[in-house]
N, C-alpha and C positions, 0 to 999 in steps of 0.2 A: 194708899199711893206713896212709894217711896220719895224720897227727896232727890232730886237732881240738881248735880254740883258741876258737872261739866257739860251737860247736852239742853239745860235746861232752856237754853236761847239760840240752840240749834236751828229753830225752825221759822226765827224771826226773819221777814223778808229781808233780803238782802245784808243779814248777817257776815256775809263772807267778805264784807268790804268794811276798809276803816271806819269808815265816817258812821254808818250805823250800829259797829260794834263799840268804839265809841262811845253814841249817845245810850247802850243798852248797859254803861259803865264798866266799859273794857276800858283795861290797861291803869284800874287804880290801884292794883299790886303793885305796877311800876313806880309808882309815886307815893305808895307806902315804902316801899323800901328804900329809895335812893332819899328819900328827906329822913325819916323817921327812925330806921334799921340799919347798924353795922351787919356788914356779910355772914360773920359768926352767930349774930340773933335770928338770921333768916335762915340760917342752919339747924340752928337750936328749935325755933318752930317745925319744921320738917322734923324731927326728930319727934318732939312731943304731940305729933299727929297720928304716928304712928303708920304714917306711910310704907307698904311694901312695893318693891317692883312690881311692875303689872304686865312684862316680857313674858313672864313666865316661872325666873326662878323664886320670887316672894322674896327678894334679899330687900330689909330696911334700908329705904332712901337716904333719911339722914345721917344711918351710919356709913353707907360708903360715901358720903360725900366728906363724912370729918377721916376718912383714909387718905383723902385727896394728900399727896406730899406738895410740897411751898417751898422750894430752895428758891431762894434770892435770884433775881433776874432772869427766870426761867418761864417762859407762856406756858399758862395753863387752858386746857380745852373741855368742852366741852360736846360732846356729840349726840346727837337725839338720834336714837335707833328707831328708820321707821323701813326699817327691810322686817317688811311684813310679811315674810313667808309660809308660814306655817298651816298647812292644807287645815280648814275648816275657822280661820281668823280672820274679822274684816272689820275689825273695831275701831284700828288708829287711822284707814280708809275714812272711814266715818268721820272720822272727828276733822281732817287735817281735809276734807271736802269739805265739810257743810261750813264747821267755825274755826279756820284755820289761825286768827289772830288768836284765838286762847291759847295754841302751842305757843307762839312767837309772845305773847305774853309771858309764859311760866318760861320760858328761855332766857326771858330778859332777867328777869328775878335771880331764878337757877344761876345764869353768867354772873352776876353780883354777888350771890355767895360765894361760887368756888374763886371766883375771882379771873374769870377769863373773858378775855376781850376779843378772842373770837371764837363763833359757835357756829356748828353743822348741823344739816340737817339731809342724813344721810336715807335716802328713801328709796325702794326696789322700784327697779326699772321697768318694770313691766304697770307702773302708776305713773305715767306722764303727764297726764290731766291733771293728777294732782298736784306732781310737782310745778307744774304751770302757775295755778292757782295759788301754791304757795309762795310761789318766784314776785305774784301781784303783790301776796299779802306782805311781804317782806318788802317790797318797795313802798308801800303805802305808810308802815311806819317806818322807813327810814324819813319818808317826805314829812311826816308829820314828826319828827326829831325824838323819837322812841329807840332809836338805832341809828349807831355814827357815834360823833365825838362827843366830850360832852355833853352827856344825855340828860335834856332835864337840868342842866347847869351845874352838875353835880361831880362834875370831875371823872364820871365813870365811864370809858368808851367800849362798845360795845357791836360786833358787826357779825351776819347771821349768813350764811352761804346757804344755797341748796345742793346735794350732790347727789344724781343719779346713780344707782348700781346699776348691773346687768344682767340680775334675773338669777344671781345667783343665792339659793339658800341659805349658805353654809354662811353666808358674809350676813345672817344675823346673828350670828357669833359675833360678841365685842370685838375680839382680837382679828378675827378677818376682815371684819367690820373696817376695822383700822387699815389693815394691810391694803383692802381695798381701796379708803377713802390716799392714800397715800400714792394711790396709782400702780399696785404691784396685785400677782395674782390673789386671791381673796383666801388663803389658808391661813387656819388658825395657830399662835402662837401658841410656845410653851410656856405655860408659866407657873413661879413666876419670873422675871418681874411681872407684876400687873398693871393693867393701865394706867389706876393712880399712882404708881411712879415713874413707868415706863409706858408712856400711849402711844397718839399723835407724835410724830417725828420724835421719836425720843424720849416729849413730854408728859407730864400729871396730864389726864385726862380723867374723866368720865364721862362712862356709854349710858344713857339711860333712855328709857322706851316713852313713844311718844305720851301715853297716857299717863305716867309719872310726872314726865312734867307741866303735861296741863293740867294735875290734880295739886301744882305747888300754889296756882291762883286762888281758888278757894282755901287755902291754910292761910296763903297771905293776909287775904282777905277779912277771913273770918278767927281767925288762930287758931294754929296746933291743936290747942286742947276741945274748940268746937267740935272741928271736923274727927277728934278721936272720940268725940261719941257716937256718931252714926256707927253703925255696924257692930261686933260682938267681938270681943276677948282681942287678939292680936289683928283681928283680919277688921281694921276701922277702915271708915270712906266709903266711899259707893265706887264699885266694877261695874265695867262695859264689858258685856257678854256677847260674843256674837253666833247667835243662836240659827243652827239652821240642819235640815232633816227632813225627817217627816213628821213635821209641826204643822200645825195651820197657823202659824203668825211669827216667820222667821224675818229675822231684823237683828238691831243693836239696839240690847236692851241697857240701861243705867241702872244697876240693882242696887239697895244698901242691903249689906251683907249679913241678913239677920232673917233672910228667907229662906223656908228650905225647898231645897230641889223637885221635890214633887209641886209644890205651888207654881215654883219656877215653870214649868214644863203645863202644870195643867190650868192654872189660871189663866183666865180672859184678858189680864191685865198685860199678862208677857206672852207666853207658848202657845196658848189654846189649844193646847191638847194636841194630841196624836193625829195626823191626818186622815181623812176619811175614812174614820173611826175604827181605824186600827190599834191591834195594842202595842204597847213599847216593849219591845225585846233588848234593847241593850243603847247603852251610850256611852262616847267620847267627852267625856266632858272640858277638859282643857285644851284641846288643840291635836293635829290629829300624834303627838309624841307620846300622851298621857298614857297609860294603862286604860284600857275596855271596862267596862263593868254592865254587869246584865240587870233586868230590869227590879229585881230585889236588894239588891246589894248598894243599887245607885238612890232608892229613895230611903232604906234603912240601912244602917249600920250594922255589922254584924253582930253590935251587943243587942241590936234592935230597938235602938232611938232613931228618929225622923234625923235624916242627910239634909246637912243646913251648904249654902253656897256660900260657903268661908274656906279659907285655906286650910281651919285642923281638921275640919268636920269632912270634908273631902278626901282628905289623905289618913281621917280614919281608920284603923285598920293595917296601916302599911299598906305596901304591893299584895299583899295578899288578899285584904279585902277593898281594900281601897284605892285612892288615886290621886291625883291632883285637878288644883283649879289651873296651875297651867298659864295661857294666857287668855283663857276665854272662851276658847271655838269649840262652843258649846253642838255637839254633834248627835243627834238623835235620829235612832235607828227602829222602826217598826220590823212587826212580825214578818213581814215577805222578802226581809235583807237575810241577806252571807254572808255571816262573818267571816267565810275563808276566803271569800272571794275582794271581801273590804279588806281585810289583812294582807292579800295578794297586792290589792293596789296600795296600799301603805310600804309598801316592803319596794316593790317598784318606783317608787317618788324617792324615797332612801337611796336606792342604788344608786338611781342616775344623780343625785343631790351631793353622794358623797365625796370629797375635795379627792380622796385619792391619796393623801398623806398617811395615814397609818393601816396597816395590812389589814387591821382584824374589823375594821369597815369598809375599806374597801372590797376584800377578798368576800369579808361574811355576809355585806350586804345583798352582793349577787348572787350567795348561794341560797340565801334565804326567800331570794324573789323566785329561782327556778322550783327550790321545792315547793314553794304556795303555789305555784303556776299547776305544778304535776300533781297535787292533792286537788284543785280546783277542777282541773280537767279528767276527775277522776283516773288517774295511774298512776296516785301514792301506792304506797304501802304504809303499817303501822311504825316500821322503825322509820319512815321518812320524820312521825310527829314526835318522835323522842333524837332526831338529828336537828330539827329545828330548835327544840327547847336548848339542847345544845349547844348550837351554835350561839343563839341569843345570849348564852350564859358569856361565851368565850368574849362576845362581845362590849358586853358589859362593863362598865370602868378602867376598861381597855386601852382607851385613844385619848389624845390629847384635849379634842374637845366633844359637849356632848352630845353630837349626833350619833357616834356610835348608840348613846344610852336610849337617844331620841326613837333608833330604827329599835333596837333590843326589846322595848318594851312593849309597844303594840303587840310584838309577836308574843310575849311571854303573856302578857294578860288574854290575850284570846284563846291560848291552849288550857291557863289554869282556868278560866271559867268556862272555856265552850269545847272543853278536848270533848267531849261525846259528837260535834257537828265535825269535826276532823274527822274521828274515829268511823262515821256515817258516810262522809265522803268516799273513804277506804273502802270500805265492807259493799257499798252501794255504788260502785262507780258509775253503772247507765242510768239511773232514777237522777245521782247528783247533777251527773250535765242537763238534765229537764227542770225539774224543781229544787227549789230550798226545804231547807230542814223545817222551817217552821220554829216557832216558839220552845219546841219541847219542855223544858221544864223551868224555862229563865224566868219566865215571871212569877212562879211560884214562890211562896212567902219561904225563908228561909228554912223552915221546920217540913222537908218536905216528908211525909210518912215515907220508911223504907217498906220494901214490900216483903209481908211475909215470908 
C-alpha cells in the first residue's frame, strides 16, 4: 500500500470544515513557516522535494517560484489554477470537495514564500458546488485568524478570493487564465513577458495547479528531502490519478510513483482490471491532450522494460513510442472501443474549445473534426488519413499557446499506432458503421511474427 500525503484524511468525517481538519493537524505548515522559516527557506524546501507541476506540463515548482521577479513596491500574486478542464481529469475536483483546507493551507505557505498578500483561486464554472464549499472553507480560516492581517502575529497579511470562470477551456492556459481572472475575454498571451514578470495586472505572479500546492503541506511538514524519497529518479511524491474507462474501479487514486502501469490498471488495490473481462486495447494516459498508446506499448516500453507511472518512464520513447503523464486522466479503453470514433470526439472538444486567435487552430481544428466525422461515417478515403496527419503536423508548435499541440496530438498518435483501424474504416465503409475493428493486433507483444 502506497503512502498518502494529500488524501490520506480525505475521508475523515466532516473533514471539509475547520474545526475537524484542525484537530486532524491542519494548518501546522502555517505555523511552521510564519515562526520558524524565512519565505526563501520555504522555497528552498520546495526545491529539494523535487516537486513537479502536476497541470500537466512537469515544470519544477521550486524553480518557477525562484523566477518569481520582486521590484520594490510592486504586489506579487499568486493564482491556483483549478480550471479543470481537460476531458478525462477529476483529481483537483476531488481534492478541493472532500479536503478543501489542505488547498487554502499550502496557499497560505506558497503566499509566504513568493511573498503575495493576495491569492486566487481561480476554478471553472461549471464546479459551483465546489466553489461554494471553498467560499466556506475560506471563511472558516479567515474566522479562525489563518487569513487577513497579521497572521499568526507575524506581520504577514494574507487574503484568498475565489473566482469562477465560465466554462471555458482555453483559460487553463496560465496567460488566459490571467486575462480571464482580470475580467477581459480568456485568450492566451504572447510570451514573453511571462507571468513571473508580467501576470495579474501588470504584476509577478504565479499560476500553479491545485495539486501543487496542496502537495507544498507535506514538504512543509515533513521536508523537502522526506518527501523526495517516495517515488523514483525525478518524478518524487505521490500523484493523484484520475482513472476512469473501462475499469472496474474508476476513482482518484494517490499513487507513489514507483508503480508500474500495468499494476496500476490491474491491481485490486487501484483499477481492477478491465471491465467485464474484457481485454485492454489502448490508453489515454494523461488526460485526453496526451498521445494514445495501445495496449503493448503502454505496459512495456519499446526497449521492453515494464512502463512505470513516472514522468520519464511514460514519455519513454518520445512520441513515437511514448507519451505523457500529463495531468492524470488516466483513460482506459477496452476491446469494443473506436479509436476513430474517440478521436472524432477528441477533435470535436478541440474545435469548439479553440479561442479562435491563431488560424492554424482555429482553421485546423475544424478541418480535423469533419474528416474524423467522414472516416467515422465511413466516406473517407485513404488520402483523407494522410490530410489529417497533415494537418496535425501544420498545427503543431504553430500557436501561441498549447492547445493547438493539445488538439495535434491525439490525432497523430491514433494514426501512428492505429493507421490500420483508419485504413479499415476506408476499405470497409458498411461493416464500419455496424461494428468496431476490434483488438486487431494492439495487444500483441511487441515482436509480432511477420507473416511469411
Amino acid at each position: 500500500m502506497g503512502r498518502k500525503l494529500l488524501l490520506e484524511k480525505a475521508h475523515v468525517e466532516g473533514i471539509r470544515h475547520y474545526d475537524v481538519y484542525r484537530r486532524e493537524g491542519g494548518y501546522r505548515s502555517v505555523e511552521k513557516v510564519l515562526k520558524t522559516m524565512s519565505p526563501e527557506a520555504v522555497v528552498e524546501e520546495v526545491k529539494k522535494s523535487g516537486l513537479r507541476g502536476r497541470g500537466g506540463a512537469g515544470f519544477p515548482t521550486g524553480m518557477k517560484w525562484s523566477f518569481l521577479a520582486k521590484p520594490e513596491g510592486v504586489p506579487r500574486y499568486l493564482v491556483v489554477n483549478a480550471d479543470e478542464s481537460e476531458p478525462g481529469t477529476f483529481k483537483d475536483r476531488y481534492l478541493m470537495e472532500f479536503i478543501p483546507h489542505l488547498l487554502i493551507e499550502g496557499m497560505i505557505c506558497a503566499s509566504y514564500a513568493l511573498g503575495s498578500n493576495t491569492s486566487y483561486i481561480y476554478i471553472r464554472g461549471e464546479y459551483w458546488w465546489v466553489k461554494e464549499i471553498l467560499e466556506v472553507a475560506v471563511q472558516e480560516a479567515r474566522n479562525a485568524g489563518f487569513l487577513g492581517k497579521n497572521i499568526l502575529g507575524s506581520g504577514f497579511d494574507c487574503d484568498i478570493f475565489v473566482q469562477p470562470g465560465a466554462g471555458a477551456y482555453i483559460c487553463g492556459e496560465e496567460t488566459a487564465l490571467i486575462e480571464s481572472l482580470e475580467g477581459k475575454r480568456g485568450n492566451p498571451r504572447i510570451k514573453p513577458p511571462f507571468p513571473a514578470v508580467k501576470g495579474l495586472w501588470g504584476c509577478p505572479t504565479v499560476v500553479n495547479n491545485v495539486e501543487s500546492i496542496a502537495a507544498v503541506v507535506p514538504i512543509v511538514n515533513d521536508g523537502g528531502e522526506e518527501y523526495a524519497k517516495l517515488g523514483t529518479g525525478k518524478s518524487t511524491g505521490t500523484k493523484l490519478i484520475s482513472a476512469c474507462g473501462n475499469i472496474n474501479k474508476p476513482g482518484v487514486y494517490e499513487i507513489e510513483m514507483n508503480i508500474s502501469v500495468e499494476e496500476f490498471i490491474y491491481s485490486d488495490e487501484y483499477c481492477g482490471g478491465i471491465a467485464n473481462g474484457k481485454k485492454l486495447k489502448a490508453c489515454i494516459p494523461g488526460g485526453s491532450s496526451v498521445p494514445i498508446l495501445p495496449a503493448n506499448l503502454l505496459l512495456k516500453t519499446a526497449k521492453g522494460e515494464s512502463r512505470m507511472m513516472t514522468y520519464e518512464s511514460l514519455s519513454d520513447g518520445g512520441f513515437a513510442t511514448g507519451t505523457m503523464m500529463g495531468s492524470g486522466g488516466f483513460i482506459v479503453m477496452d476491446e469494443d472501443q473506436c479509436v476513430v470514433k474517440h478521436t472524432y470526439t477528441l477533435a470535436r472538444f478541440y474545435r469548439h474549445e479553440s479561442c479562435g486567435q491563431c488560424s492554424p487552430c482555429r482553421e485546423g481544428t475544424g478541418w480535423m473534426e469533419k474528416i474524423l466525422l467522414k472516416i467515422d461515417q465511413g466516406k473517407g478515403s485513404m488520402s483523407d488519413i494522410d490530410l489529417l496527419w497533415d494537418i496535425q503536423r501544420k498545427i503543431e508548435g504553430n500557436t501561441i499557446c498549447p492547445l493547438g499541440d493539445a488538439a495535434a496530438w491525439p490525432v497523430a498518435a491514433a494514426i501512428r499506432h492505429f493507421r490500420d483501424e483508419f485504413e479499415w474504416h476506408v476499405t470497409n465503409p458498411s461493416e464500419a458503421v455496424v461494428r468496431n475493428y476490434g483488438l486487431a493486433n494492439y495487444a500483441k507483444p511487441l515482436e509480432v511474427a511477420t507473416p511469411a
